[in-house]
Kinemage of the C-alpha trace (Angstrom):
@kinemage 1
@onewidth
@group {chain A} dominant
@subgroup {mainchain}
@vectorlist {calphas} color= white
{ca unk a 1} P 23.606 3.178 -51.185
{ca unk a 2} L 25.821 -0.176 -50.295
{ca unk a 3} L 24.595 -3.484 -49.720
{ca unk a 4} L 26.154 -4.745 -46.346
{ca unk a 5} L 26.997 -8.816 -46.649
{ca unk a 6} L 26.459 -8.337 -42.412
{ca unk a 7} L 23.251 -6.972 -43.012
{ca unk a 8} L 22.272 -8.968 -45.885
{ca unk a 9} L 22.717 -11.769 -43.854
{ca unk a 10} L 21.331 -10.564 -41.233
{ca unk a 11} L 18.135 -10.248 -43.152
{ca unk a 12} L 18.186 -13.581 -44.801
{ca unk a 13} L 19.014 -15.267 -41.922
{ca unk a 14} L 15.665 -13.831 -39.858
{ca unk a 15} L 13.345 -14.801 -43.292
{ca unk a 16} L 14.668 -17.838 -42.693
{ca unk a 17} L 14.115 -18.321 -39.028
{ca unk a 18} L 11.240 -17.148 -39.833
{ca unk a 19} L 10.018 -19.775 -42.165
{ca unk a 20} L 10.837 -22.625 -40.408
{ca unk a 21} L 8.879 -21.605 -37.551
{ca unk a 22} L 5.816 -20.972 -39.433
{ca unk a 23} L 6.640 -24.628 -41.880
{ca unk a 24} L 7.575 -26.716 -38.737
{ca unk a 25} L 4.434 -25.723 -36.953
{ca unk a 26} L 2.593 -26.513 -40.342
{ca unk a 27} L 4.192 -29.824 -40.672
{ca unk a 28} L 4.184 -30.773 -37.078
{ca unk a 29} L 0.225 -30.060 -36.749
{ca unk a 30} L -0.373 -32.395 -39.990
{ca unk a 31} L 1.835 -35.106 -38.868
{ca unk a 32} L 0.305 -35.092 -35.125
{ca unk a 33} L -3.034 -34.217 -34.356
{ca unk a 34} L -3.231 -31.674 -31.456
{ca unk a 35} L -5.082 -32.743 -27.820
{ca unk a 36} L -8.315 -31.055 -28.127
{ca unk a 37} L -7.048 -28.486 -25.323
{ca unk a 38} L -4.358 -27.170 -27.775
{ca unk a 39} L -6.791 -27.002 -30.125
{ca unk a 40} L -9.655 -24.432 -28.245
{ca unk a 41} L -6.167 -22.535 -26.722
{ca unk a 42} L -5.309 -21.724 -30.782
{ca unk a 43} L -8.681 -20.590 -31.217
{ca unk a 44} L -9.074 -18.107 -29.117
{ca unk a 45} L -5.104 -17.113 -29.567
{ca unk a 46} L -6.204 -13.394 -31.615
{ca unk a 47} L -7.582 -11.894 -28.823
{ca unk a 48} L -5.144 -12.205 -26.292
{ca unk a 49} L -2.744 -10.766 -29.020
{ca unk a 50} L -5.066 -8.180 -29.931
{ca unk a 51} L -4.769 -7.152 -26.339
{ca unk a 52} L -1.010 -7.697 -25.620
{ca unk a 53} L -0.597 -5.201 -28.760
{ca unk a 54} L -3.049 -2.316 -27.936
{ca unk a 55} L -2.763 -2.174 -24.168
{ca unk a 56} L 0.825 -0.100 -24.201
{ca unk a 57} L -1.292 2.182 -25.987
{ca unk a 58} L -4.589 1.958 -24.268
{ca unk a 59} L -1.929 3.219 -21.320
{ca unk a 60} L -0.483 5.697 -22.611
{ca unk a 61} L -4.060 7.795 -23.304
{ca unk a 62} L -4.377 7.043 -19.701
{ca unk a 63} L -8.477 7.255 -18.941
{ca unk a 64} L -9.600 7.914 -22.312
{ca unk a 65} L -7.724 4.939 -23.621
{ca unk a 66} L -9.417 2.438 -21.328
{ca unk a 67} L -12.919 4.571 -21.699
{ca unk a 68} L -12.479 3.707 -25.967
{ca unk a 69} L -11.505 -0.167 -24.683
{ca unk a 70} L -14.914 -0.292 -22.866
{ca unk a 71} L -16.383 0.482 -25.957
{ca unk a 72} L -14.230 -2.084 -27.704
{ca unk a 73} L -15.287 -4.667 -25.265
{ca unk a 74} L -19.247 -3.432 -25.645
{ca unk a 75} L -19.074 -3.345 -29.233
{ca unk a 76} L -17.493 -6.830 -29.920
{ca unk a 77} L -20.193 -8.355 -27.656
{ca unk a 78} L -22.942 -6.646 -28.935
{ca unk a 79} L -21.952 -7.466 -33.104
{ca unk a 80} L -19.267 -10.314 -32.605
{ca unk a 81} L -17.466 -8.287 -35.477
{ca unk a 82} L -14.155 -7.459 -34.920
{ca unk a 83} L -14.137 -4.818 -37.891
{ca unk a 84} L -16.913 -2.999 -35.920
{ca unk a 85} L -15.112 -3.395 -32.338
{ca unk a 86} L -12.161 -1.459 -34.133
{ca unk a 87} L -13.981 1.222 -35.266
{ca unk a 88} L -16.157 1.570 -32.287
{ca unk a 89} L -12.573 2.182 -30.542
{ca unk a 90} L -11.123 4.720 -33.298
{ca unk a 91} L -14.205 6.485 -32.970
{ca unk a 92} L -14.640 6.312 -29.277
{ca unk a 93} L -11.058 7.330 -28.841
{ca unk a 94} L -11.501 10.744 -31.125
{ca unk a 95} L -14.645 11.533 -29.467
{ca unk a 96} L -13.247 11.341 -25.758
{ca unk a 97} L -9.602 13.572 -27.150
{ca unk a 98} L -12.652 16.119 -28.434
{ca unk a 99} L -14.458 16.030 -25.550
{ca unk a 100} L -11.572 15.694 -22.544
């Protein structure tokens, strides 16, 4: 195996970009203090990326997929617990691929 300087730096270079994203968003919020708008719109900033990362997938199982996401949605309402939304899901998902 070589090391690539290209890719190397490549690498380094994204860990870095990285970072300062993550540190500049850290310092900017404790220098400023966020209107309270920004603040609610962070809160409730998993679930809409929960969603924008299972609903390729949710597509491509066609009616079952959105069958399991009902369940999702049923079972985070009923517990508030996103552990047991997840696994309501998994297990409605390999029920329905038994079943249809």
């Amino acid at each position: 195996m070589t090391l690539r300087l290209d890719v190397l730096l490549a690498i380094l270079g994204m860990a870095l970009a990285t970072y300062l994203c993550r540190a500049g968003g850290y310092a900017l919020f404790r220098a400023v203090r966020p209107p309270r708008f920004v603040e609610v719109m962070l809160q409730h900033l998993p679930g809409p990326i929960f969603v924008a990362y299972v609903a390729p997938a949710l597509a491509t199982h066609g009616s079952k997929g959105f069958l399991a996401a009902l369940a999702v949605v049923a079972a985070q309402a009923a517990t508030r617990n996103l552990a047991a939304a997840i696994a309501a899901g998994v297990a409605a998902i390999w029920l329905l691929g038994l079943v249809i």
